[in-house]
Wavefront OBJ file of the C-alpha trace (Angstrom):
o trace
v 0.000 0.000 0.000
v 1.422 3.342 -0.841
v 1.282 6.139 1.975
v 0.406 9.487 -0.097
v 1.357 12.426 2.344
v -1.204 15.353 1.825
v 0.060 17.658 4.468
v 3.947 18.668 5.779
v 5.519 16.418 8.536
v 7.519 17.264 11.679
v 11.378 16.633 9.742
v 13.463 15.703 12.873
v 16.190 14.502 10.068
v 19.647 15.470 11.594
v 20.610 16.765 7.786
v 19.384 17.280 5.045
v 17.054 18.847 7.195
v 13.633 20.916 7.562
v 13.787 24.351 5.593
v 11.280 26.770 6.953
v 8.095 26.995 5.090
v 8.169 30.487 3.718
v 11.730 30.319 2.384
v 10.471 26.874 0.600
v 6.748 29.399 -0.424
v 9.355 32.183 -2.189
v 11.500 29.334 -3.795
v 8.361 27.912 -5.328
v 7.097 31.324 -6.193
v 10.193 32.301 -8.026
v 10.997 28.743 -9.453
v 9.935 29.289 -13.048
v 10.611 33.761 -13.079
v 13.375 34.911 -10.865
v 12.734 38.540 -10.675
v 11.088 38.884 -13.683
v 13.681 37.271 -15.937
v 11.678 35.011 -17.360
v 14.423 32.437 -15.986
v 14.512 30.021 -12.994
v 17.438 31.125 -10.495
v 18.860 27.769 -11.734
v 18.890 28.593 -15.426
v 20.468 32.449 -15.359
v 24.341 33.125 -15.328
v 26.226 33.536 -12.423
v 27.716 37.158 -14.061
v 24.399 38.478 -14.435
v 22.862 41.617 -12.598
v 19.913 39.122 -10.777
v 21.979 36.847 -9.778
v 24.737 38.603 -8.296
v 22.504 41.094 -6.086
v 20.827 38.175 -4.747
v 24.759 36.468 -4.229
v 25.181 39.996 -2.348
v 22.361 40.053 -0.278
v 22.986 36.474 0.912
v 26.605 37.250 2.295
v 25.163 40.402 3.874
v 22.738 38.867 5.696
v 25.237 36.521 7.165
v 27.127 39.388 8.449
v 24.576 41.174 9.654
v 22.813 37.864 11.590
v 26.443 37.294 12.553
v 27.783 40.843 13.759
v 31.208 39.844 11.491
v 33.527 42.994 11.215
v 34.865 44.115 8.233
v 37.795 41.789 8.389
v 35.886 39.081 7.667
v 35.328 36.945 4.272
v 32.094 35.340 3.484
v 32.843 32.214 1.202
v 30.639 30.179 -0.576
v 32.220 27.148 -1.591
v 31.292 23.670 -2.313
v 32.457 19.702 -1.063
v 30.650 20.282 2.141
v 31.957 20.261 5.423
v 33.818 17.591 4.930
v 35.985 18.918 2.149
v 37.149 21.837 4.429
v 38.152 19.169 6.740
v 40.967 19.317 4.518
v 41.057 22.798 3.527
v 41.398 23.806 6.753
v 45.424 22.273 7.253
v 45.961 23.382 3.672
v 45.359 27.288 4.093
v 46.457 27.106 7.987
v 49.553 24.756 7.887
v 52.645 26.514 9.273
v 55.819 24.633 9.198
v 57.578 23.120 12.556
v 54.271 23.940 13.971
v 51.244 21.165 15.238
v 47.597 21.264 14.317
v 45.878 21.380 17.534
v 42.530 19.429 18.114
v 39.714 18.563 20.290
v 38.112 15.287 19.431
v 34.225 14.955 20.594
v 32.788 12.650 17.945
v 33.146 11.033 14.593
v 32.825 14.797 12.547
v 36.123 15.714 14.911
v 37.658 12.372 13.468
v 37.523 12.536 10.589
v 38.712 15.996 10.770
v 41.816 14.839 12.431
v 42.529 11.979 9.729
v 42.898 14.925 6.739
v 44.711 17.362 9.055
v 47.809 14.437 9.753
v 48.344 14.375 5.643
v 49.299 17.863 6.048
v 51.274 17.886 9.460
v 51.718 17.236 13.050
v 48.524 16.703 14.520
v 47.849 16.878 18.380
v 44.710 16.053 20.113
v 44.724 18.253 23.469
v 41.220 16.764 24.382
v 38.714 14.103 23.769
v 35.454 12.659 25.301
v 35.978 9.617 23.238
v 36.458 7.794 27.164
v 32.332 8.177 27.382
v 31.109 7.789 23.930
v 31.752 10.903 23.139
v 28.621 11.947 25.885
v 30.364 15.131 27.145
v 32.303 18.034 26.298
v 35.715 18.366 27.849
v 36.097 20.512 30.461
v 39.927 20.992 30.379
v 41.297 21.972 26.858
v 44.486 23.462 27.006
v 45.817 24.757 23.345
v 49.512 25.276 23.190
v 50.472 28.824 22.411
v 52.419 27.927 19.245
v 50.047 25.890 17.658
v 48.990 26.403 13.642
v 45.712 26.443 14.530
v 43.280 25.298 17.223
v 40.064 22.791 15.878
v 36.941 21.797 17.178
v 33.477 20.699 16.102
v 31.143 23.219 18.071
v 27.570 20.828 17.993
v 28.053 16.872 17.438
v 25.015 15.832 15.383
v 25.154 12.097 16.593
v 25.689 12.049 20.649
v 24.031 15.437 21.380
v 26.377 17.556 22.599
v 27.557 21.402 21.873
v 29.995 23.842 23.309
v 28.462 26.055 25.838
v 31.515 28.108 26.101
v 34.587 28.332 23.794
v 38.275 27.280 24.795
v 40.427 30.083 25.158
v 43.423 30.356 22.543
v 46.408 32.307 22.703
v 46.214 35.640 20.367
v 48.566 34.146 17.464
v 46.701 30.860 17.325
v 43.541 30.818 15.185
v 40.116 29.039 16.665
v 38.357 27.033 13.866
v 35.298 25.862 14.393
v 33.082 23.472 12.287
v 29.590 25.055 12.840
v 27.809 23.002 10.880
v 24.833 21.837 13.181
v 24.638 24.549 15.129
v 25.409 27.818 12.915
v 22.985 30.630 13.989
v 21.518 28.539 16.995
v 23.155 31.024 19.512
v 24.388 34.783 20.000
v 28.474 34.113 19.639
v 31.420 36.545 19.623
v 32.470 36.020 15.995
v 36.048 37.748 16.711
v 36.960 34.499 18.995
v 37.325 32.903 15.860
v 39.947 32.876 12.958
v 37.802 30.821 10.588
v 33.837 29.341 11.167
v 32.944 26.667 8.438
v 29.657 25.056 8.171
v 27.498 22.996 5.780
v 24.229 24.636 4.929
v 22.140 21.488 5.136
v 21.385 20.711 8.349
v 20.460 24.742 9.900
v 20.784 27.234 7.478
v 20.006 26.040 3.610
v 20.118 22.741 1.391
v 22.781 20.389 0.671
v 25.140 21.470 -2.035
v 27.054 24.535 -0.352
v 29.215 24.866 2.619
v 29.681 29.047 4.598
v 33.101 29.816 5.280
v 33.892 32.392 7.114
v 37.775 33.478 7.242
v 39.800 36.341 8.649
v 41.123 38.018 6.067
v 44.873 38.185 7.723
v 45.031 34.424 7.559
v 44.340 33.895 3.821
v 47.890 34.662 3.175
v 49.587 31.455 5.234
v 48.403 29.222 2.335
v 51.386 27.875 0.410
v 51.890 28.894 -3.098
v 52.367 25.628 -4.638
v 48.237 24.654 -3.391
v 46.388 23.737 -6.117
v 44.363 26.744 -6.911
v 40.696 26.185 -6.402
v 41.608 24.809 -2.579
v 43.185 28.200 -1.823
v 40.496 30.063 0.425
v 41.708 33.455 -1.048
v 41.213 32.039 -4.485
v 37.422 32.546 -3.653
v 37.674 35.661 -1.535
v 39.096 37.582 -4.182
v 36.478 36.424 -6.452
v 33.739 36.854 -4.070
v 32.721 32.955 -4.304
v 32.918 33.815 -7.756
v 35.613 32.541 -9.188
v 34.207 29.375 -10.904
v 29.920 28.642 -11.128
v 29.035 28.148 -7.694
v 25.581 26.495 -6.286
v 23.980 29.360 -7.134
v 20.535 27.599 -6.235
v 21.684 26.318 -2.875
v 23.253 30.317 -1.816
v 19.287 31.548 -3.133
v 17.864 29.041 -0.725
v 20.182 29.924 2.211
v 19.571 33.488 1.366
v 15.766 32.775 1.709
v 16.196 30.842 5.268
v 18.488 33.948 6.402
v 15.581 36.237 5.477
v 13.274 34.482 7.681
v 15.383 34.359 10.246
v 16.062 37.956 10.250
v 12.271 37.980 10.091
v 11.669 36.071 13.535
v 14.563 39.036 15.440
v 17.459 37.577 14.340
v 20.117 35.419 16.263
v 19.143 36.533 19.720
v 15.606 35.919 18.886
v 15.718 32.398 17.536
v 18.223 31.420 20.373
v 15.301 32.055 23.101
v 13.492 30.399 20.477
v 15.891 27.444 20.439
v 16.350 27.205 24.691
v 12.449 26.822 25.306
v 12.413 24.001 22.584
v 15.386 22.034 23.765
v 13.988 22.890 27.441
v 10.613 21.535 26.806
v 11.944 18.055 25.171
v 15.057 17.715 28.069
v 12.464 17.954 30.393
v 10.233 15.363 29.056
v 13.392 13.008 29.225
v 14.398 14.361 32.514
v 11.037 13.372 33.944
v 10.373 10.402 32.698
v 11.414 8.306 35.273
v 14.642 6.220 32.929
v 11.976 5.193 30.508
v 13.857 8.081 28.021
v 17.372 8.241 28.787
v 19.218 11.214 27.138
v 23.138 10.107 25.939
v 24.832 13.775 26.485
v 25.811 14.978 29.852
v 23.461 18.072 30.431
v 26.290 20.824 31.496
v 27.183 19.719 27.428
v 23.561 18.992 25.622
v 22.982 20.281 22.454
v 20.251 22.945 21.423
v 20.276 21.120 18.147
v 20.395 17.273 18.285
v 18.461 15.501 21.402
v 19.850 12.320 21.401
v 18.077 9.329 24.131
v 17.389 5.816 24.700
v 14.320 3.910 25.318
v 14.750 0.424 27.876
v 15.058 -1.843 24.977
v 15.674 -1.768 21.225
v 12.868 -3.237 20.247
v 10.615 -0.475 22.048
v 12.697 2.177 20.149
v 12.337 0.974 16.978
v 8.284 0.750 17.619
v 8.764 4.500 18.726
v 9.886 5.240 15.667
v 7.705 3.251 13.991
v 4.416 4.713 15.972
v 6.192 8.615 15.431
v 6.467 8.019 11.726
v 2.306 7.109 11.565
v 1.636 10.197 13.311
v 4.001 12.470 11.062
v 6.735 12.541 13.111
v 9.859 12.028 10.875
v 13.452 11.238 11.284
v 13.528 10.493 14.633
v 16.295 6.759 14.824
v 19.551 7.708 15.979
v 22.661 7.332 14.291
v 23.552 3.851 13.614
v 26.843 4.293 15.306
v 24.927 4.661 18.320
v 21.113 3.924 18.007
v 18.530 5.064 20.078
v 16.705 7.769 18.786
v 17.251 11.554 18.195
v 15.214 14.506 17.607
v 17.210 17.047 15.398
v 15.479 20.598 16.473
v 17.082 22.871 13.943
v 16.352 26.890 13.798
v 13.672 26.061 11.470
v 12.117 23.138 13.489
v 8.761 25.394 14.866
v 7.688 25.019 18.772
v 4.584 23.188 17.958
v 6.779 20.415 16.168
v 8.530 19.630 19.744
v 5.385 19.970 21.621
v 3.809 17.281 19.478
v 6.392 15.421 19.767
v 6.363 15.946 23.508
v 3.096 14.693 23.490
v 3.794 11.448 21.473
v 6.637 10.662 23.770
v 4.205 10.753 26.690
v 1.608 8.940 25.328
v 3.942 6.473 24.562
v 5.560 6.013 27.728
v 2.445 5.430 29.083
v 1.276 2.908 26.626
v 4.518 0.738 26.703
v 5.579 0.945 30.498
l 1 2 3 4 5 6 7 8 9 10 11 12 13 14 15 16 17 18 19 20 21 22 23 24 25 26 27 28 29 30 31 32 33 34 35 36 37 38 39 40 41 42 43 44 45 46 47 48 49 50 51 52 53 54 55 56 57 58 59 60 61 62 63 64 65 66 67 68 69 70 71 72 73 74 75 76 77 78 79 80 81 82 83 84 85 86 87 88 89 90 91 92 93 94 95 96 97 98 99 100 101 102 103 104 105 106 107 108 109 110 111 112 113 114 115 116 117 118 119 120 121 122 123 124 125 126 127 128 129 130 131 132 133 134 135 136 137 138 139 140 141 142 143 144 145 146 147 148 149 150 151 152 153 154 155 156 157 158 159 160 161 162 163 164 165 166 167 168 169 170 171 172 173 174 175 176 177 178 179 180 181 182 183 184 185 186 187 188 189 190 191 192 193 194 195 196 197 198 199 200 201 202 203 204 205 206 207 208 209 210 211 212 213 214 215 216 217 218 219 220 221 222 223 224 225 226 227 228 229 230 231 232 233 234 235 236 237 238 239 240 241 242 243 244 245 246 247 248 249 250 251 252 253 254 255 256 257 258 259 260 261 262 263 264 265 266 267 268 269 270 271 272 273 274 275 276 277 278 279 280 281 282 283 284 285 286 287 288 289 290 291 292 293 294 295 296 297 298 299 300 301 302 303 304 305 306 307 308 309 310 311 312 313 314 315 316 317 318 319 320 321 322 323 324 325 326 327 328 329 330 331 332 333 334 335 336 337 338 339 340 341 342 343 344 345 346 347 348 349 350 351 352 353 354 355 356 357 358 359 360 361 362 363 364 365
């Protein structure tokens, strides 16, 4: 029998993720006549007039959500997150000097694996003792380090940094904000470069935001091939070769609405009475919901918990998928389940889920 969906569903998918319904309403508006072209934003050049106010307005809006000073490059640039895993000891590699790391999960792994073809690689920290269940308290960053790494929100054990390591002032933080971009008021200036894949809080697959102090585009090596050179694209404004011009339009239209709720501070009050209402749930439920992160280190984004058994959390998901309640297994590295509750996921979704959870509990105790 074939399920036809007539209505949208809760999307707790940890990435690709749920878009917010009026930036998907524009997109479909404009799909067939961007701005009176005629054209589909997918169809127009990349040089044109149209298209290059709307690249514009995109990076603008990051800076303004974001507070970035002027020192500051907004890149567009595609591979995903996990490209810039690379990218990152490419542009940042300084010789007789380590790559510093903190290693929380399987994102922060893998970004150690492409920093050690370019270097030394240290890892000053790691929760890997507790499945990766906590964020570690005591990171200490050398003072002569490259660079200093960590993955600020780890999609598949639930846990985010609630406050930033400090780093001495000649040793560049980089964070991978990919799950958690925009979820929180931050200091940008803390920072020497932010990357993040769109697709899980801020856009569709297909384009990854980097963000890069403009003094450290210059420690990339000449001899890098050219299009892995972050000032390759900051000189070019993302522009340098066709980027995914369709994927930057669809950010641009989440960024709008977000701007449209009060900005950063606004959806981050937003974002600490969702998380709040679905910890509590968990908290309260007497160990029949069992959450996996420590809560001094749980993540705004990504609830990850346990039912008793495995069989009871596969009917959960089962039962939560009938009543239009998506996306909720956990990662198979881990199982359980999880609840991604991304900027765009609205209040009512985790309050009906809320109210699933309970009803289930009660049926299955």
């Amino acid at each position: 029998m074939v399920i036809i969906v007539t209505k949208r569903v809760y999307n707790f998918y940890a990435g690709p993720a749920t878009l917010p319904p009026p930036a998907l309403e524009q997109a479909q508006k404009e799909l067939l006549n961007f701005k009176g072209t005629g054209m589909s934003l997918m169809e127009i050049s990349h040089r044109s007039k149209e298209y290059a106010e709307m690249h514009t307005n995109a990076s603008n809006l990051v800076r303004e959500l974001m507070g970035l000073p002027e020192e500051y490059k907004v890149l567009w640039l595609q591979g995903g997150a996990s490209s810039q895993f690379y990218m990152v000891p490419v542009n940042l590699q300084k010789d007789g000097k380590t790559m510093e790391y903190v290693n929380t999960g399987v994102w922060s792994k893998k970004a150690i694996k492409e920093g050690k073809f370019y270097g030394d690689v240290k890892v000053v920290a790691s929760s890997e003792d507790k499945t990766f269940s906590y964020i570690p308290e005591e990171i200490n960053f050398s003072g002569d380090a490259a660079f200093a790494h960590i993955t600020g929100n780890n999609t598949i054990y639930g846990t985010e940094y609630h406050k930033w390591p400090e780093v001495s002032d000649n040793v560049p933080l980089v964070c991978d904000m990919s799950s958690h971009i925009f979820d929180k008021v931050i200091d940008p200036k803390k920072f020497g470069v932010i990357y993040a894949g769109a697709q899980k809080n801020i856009g569709p697959a297909g384009v990854t935001l980097v963000i890069v102090r403009e003094d450290l585009l210059k420690r990339v090596p000449d001899n890098t091939p050219t299009m892995q050179k972050w000032i390759t694209h900051a000189e070019k404004d993302s522009l340098f070769n066709t980027g995914p011009c369709w994927a930057i339009y669809m950010c641009k239209l989440s960024l709008e609405y977000l701007k449209g709720l009060g900005g950063v501070s606004a959806i981050e009050k937003i974002n600490r009475r969702k998380a709040k209402i679905l910890y509590d749930l968990i908290d309260n439920s007497g160990g029949f919901y069992k959450g996996h992160a420590k809560q001094d280190s749980r993540s705004l984004m990504n609830v990850t918990f346990n039912l008793p058994t495995p069989e009871l959390e596969a009917k959960c998901v089962a039962e939560g998928l009938e009543k239009g309640l998506v996306g909720l297994k956990g990662h198979r590295s881990i199982g359980g389940m999880r609840a991604s509750i991304y900027n765009a996921m609205p209040t009512d979704g985790v309050q009906t889920l809320v109210d699933f959870l309970k009803e289930f509990q009660e049926n299955n105790q």
